[in-house]
C-alpha positions as CSV (number, residue, x, y, z in Angstrom):
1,X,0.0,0.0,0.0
2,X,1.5,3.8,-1.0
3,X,2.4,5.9,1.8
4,X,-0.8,8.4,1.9
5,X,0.2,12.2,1.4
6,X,0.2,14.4,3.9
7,X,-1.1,18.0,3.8
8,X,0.8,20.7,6.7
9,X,-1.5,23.4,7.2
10,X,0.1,27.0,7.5
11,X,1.0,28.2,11.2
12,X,-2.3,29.1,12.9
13,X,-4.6,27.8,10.4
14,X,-5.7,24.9,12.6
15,X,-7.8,26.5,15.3
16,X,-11.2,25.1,13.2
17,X,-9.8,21.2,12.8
18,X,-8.9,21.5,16.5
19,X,-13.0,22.5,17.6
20,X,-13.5,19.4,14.7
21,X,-14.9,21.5,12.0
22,X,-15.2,18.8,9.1
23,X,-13.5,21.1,6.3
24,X,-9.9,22.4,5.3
25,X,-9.6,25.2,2.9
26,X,-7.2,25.6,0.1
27,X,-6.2,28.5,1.4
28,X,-4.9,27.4,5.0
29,X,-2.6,24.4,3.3
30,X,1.3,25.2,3.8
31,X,2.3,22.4,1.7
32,X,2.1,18.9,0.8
33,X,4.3,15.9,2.1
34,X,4.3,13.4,-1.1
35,X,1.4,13.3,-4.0
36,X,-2.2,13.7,-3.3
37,X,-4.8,13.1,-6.3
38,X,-8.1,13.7,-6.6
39,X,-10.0,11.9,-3.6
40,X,-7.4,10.8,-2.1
41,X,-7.5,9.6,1.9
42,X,-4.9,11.9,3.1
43,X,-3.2,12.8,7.0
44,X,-3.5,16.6,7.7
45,X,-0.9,17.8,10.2
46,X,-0.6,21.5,11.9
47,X,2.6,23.3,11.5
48,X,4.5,22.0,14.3
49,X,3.7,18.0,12.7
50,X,0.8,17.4,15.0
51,X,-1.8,14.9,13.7
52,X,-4.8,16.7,13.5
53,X,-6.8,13.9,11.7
54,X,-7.3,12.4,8.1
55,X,-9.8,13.1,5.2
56,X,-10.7,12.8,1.6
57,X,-8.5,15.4,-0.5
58,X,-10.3,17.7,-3.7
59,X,-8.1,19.7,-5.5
60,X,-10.7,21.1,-7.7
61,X,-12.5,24.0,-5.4
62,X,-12.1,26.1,-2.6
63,X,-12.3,22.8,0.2
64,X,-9.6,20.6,0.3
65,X,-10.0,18.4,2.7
66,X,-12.7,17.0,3.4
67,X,-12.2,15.5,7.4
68,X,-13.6,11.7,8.1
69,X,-11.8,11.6,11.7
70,X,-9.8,13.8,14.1
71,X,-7.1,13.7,16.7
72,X,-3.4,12.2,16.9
73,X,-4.9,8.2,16.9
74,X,-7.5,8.7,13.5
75,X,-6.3,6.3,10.8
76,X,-7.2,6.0,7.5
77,X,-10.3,4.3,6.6
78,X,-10.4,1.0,6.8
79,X,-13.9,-1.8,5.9
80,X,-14.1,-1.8,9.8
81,X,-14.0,2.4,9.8
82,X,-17.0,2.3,7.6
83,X,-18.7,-0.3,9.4
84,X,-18.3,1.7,12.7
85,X,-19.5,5.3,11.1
86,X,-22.9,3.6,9.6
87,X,-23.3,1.3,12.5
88,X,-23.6,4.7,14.7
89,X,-26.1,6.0,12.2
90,X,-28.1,3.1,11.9
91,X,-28.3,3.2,16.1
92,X,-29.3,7.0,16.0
93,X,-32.5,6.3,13.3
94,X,-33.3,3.2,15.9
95,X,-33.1,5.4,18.8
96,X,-35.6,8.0,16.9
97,X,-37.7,5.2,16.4
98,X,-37.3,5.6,12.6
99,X,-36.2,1.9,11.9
100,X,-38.9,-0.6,12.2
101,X,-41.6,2.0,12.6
102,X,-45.0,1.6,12.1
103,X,-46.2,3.6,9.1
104,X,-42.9,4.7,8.1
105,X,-40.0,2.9,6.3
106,X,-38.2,6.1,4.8
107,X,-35.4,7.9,6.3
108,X,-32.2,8.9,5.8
109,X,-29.5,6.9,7.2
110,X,-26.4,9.1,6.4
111,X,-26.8,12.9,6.5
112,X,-23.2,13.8,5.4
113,X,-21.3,16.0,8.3
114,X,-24.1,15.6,10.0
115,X,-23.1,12.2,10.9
116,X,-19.4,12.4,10.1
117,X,-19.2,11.5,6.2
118,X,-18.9,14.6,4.3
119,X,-20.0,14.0,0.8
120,X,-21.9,10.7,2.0
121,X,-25.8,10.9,1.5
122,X,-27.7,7.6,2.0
123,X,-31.6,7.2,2.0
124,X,-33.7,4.3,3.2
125,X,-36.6,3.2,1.3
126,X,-37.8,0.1,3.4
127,X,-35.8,-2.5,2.0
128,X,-33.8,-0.4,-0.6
129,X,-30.5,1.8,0.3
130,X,-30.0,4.8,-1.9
131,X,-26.3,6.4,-2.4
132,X,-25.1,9.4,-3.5
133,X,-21.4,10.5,-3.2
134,X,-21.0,14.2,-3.5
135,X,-17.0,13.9,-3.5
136,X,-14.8,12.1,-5.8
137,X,-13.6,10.1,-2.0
138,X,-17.0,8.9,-1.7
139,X,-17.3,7.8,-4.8
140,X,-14.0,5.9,-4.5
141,X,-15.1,4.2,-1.4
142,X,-18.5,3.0,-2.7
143,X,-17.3,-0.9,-2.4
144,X,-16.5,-0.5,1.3
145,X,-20.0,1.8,1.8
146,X,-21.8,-1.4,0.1
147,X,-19.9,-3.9,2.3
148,X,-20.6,-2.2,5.2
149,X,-24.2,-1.8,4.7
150,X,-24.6,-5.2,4.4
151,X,-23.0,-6.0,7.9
152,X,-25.2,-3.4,9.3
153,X,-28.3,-4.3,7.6
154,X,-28.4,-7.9,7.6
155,X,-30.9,-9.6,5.5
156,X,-32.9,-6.2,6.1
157,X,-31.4,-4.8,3.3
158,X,-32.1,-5.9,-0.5
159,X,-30.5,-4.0,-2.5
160,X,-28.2,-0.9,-2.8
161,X,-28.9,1.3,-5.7
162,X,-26.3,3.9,-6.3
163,X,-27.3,7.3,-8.2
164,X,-23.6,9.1,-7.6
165,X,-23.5,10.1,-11.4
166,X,-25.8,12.8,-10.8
167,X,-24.2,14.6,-7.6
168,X,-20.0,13.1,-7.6
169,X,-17.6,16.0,-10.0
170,X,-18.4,15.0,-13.2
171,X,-15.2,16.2,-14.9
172,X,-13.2,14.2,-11.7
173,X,-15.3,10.7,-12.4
174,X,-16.3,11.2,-15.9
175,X,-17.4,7.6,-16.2
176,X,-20.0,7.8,-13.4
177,X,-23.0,6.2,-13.9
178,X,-26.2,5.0,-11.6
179,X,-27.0,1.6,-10.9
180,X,-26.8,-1.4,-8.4
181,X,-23.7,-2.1,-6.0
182,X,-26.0,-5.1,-4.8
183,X,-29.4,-6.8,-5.5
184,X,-31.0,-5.7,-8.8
185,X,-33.8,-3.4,-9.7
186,X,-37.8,-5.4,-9.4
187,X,-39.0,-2.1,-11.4
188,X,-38.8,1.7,-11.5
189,X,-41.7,2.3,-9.1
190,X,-41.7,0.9,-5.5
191,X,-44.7,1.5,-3.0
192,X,-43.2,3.0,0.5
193,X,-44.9,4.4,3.6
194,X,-44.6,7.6,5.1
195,X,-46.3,8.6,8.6
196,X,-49.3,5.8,7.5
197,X,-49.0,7.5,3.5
198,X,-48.5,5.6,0.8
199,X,-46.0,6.9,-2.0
200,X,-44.7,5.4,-5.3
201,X,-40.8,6.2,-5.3
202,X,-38.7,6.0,-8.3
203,X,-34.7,6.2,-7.2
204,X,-33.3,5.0,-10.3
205,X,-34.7,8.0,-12.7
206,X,-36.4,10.6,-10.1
207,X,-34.9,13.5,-8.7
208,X,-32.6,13.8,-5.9
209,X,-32.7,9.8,-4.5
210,X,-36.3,9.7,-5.1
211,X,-38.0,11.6,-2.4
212,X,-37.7,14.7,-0.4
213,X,-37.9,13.0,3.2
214,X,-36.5,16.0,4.8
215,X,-40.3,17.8,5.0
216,X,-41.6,14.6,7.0
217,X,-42.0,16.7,9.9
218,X,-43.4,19.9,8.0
219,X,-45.9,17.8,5.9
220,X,-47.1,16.3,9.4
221,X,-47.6,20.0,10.4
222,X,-49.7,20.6,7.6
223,X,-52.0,18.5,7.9
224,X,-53.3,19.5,11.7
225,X,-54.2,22.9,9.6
226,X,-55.5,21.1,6.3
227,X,-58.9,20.2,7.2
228,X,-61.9,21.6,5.4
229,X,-59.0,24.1,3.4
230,X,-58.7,24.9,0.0
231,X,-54.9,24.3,-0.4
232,X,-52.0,25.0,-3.4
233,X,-48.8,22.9,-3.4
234,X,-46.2,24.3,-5.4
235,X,-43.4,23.1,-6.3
236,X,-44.9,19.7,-5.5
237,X,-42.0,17.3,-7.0
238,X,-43.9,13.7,-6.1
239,X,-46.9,15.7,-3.9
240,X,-45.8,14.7,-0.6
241,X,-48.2,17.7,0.8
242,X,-50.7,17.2,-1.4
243,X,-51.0,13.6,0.0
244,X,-50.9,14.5,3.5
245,X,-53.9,17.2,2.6
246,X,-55.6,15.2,1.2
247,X,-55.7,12.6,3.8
248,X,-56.3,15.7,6.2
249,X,-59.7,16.2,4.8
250,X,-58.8,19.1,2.3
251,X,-61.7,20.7,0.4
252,X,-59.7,21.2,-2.7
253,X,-55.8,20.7,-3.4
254,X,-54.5,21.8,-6.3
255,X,-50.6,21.2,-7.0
256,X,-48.2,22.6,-9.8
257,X,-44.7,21.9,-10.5
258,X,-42.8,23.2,-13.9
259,X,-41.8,19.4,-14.7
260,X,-44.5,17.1,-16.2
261,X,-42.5,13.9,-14.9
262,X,-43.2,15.3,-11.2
263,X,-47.1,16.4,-12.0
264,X,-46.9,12.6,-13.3
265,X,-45.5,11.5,-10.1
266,X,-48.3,13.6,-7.7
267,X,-50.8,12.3,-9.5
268,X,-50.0,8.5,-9.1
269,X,-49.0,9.4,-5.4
270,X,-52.6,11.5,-5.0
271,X,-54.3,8.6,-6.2
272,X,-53.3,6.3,-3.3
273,X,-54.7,9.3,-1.4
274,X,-58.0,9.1,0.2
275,X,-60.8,11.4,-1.3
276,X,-57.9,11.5,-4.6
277,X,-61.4,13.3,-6.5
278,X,-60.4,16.3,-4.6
279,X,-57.1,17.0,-6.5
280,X,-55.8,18.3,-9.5
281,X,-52.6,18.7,-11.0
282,X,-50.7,21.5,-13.2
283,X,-47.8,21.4,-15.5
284,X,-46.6,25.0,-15.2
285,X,-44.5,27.5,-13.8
286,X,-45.2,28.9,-10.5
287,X,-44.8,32.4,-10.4
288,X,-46.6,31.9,-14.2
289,X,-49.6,29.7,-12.3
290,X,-50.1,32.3,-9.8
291,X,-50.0,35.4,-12.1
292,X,-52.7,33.5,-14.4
293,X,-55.6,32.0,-11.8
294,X,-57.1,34.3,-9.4
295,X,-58.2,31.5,-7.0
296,X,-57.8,32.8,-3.0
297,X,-56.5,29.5,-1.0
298,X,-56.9,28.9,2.4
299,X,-53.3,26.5,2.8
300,X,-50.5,27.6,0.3
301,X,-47.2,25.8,0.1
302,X,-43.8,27.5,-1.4
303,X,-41.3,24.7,-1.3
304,X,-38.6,26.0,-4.0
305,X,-35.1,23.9,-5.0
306,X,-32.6,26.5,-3.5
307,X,-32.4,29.8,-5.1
308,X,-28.4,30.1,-4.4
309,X,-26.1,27.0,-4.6
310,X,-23.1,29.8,-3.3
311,X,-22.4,32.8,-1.5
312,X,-22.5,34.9,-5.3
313,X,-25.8,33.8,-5.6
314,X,-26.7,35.0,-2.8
315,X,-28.4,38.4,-2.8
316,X,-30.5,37.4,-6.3
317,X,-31.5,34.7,-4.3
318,X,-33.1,36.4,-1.5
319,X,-35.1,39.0,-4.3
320,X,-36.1,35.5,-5.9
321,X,-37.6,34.6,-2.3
322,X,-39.3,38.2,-1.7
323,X,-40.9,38.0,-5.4
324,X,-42.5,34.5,-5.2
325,X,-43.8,34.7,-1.4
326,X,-45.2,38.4,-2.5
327,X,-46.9,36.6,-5.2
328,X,-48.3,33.7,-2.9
329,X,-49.3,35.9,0.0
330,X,-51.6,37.5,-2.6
331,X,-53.2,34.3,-3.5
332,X,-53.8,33.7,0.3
333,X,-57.5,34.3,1.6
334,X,-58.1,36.4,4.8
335,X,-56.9,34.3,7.7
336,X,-54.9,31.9,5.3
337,X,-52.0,30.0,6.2
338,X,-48.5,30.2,4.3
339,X,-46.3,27.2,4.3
340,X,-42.8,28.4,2.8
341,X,-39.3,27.3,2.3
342,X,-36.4,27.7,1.5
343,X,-33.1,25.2,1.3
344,X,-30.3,27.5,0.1
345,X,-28.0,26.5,2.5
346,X,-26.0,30.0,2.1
347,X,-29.6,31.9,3.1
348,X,-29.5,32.3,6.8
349,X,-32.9,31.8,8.2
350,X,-32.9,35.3,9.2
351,X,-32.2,36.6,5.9
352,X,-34.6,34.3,4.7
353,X,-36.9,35.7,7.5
354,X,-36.2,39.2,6.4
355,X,-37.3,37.9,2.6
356,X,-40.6,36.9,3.3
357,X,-40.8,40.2,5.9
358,X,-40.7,41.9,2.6
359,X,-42.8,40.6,0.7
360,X,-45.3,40.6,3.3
361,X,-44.9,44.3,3.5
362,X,-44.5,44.4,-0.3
363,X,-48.4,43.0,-0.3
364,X,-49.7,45.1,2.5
365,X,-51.0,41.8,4.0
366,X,-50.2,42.0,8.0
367,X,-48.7,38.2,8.9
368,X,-47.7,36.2,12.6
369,X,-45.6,33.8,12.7
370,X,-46.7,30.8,14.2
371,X,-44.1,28.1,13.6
372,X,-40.6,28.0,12.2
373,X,-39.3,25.0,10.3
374,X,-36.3,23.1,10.1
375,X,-35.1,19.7,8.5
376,X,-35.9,16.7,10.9
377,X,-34.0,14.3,13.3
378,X,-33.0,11.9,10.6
379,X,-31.1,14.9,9.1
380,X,-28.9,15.8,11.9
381,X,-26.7,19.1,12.0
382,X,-22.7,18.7,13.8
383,X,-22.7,21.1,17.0
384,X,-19.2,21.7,15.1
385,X,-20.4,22.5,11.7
386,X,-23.2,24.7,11.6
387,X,-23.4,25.0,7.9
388,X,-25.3,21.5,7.8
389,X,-28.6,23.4,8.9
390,X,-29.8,24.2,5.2
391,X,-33.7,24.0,5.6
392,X,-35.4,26.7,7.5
393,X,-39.2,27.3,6.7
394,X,-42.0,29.3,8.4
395,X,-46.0,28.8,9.1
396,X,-47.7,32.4,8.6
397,X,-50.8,33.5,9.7
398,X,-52.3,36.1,7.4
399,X,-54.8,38.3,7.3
């Protein structure tokens, strides 16, 4: 086995590793002990030769090192390290009661830095694992991710579908393509169970790894106010809160999303709904749909994909958020309740806050706030990286 490289940060530049924040930037690397390539497991060391820990190295952007363990003993991953990191995430879901739970068999097992594996996403569908690597490392380490899953899974676990093409740096892995690391596909659509809903999931071809699971919570919220409510999903992807309205006892729920494919998907999901004669579905654009029917709702969901994937982005993001919550607080009847969102993880949820404050102001409409949102257990945020917290949503009240 090569002698890994290792990467001497510049004097002072180790304060963040030291309170275990997961990432090392170009910037603070002094230089480089031997040859590191793209996703390579590397040692980083502080300036004096102190092993500060080891992690996955990028040379492509502005992170370098991406940090899978900390502190003078961490060693470079080994079958057993992977073994041990999704054993401990496999314990949290079974301590949130999320494994073996009646009426639910979604979740995500591996939230990135949330549980230790930057660039590691994997999702649950009951007996189905979903991966996506986000880092060339990952990617690299997909065999030992499979293996391990398989020791911590048992004969709980059927197959392991992997959809990295679509999220690992595409000019780092150019041959990346989706498919199964074990078991075998029994069809693109597969019937799982959220909170007592039924949903048809497709992982191999849908967005994302099939299924938004991180509004579980937020769609549970909803419908305690759907009852008897005339309700707009936007943005609906597969119509997770159209289902959960609909089930609710909605009066009306109408849902829109841009892409036919996922006005395809709500449509097959709403009609494993109860009282499924209550919906219907819109190929369009939002801000387009809004504009064009005059309807007043009583229940109006704006669930965007992020406005800004980086800081640049930033500032057109947050006019983005003003303009389409301005245009939904209009659509809102007196005493209607606004469900909205945002997951642009560089949008703070007080600048996010500040958005909607505008708009509301924009469209003369006074508004309370009577919950903020968040992402849910399954999708845990490190103490020591903040960043991780991407979701923030709020329930308004407006008059």
């Amino acid at each position: 086995m090569l002698t890994p490289a290792t990467i001497v940060l510049k004097n002072g530049k180790d304060h963040s590793l030291r309170r275990r924040h997961p990432w090392v930037f170009s910037g603070a690397i002094g230089r480089f002990r031997g040859e590191a390539g793209e996703g390579d497991a590397v040692r980083v060391e502080a300036a004096d030769g102190e092993l500060l820990g080891v992690g996955h190295f990028s040379g492509g952007g502005s992170i370098a090192v991406r940090m899978l363990d900390f502190g003078p003993e961490a060693a470079l991953p080994t079958p057993d390290f992977w073994v041990r990191k999704l054993g401990n995430a496999y314990q949290l879901r079974q301590r949130l009661a999320l494994t073996g739970a009646a009426g639910t068999n979604v979740f995500r097992l591996v939230h990135a830095e949330g549980d230790g594996l930057p660039g590691l996403i994997i999702d649950v569908y009951g007996d189905v694992a979903v991966v996506q690597a986000h880092s060339v490392g990952m990617y690299r380490a997909r065999p030992d991710i499979a293996g391990a899953l398989q020791t911590v899974f048992g004969d709980k676990l059927r197959a392991i579908f992997d959809k990295s093409a679509e999220t690992v740096p595409g000019n780092a892995v150019p041959e990346a393509k989706n498919g199964y690391l074990f078991g075998e596909s029994t069809g693109t659509e597969h019937l799982v169970t959220e909170n007592g809903h039924q949903f048809a999931i497709d992982w191999e071809t849908g967005q994302k790894t099939g299924f938004f699971i991180d509004q579980r919570d937020n769609r549970a919220l909803l419908a305690r106010y759907a009852t008897g409510r005339r309700v707009l999903n936007t943005f609906c992807y597969t119509g997770g809160f159209s289902v959960y309205a609909l089930a609710a006892g909605a009066e009306v729920v109408h849902s829109v999303d841009s892409s036919k494919k996922a006005i395809a998907l709500t449509e097959r999901n709403a009609a494993l709904a109860p009282h499924a004669d209550r919906h219907a579905a819109y190929a369009d654009d939002v801000l387009g749909f809004l504009k064009n029917h005059p309807a007043e709702y009583d229940l109006l969901v704006l669930d965007p994909p992020a406005f800004a994937k980086h800081m640049g982005a930033r500032h057109a993001a947050l006019m983005g958020y003003k303009r389409l919550n301005a245009a939904g607080i209009a659509h809102l009847a007196p005493g209607g309740l606004l469900f909205t969102f945002s997951c642009s993880q560089v949008v703070s949820p007080e600048l996010f806050e500040g958005a909607v404050l505008a708009a509301a102001i924009e469209a003369g409409r006074p508004a309370r706030i009577l919950h903020r949102l968040t992402q849910p257990a399954d999708h845990p945020v490190s103490l020591f990286h903040p960043e991780g917290a991407y979701l923030k949503g709020l329930v308004l009240a407006v008059e």
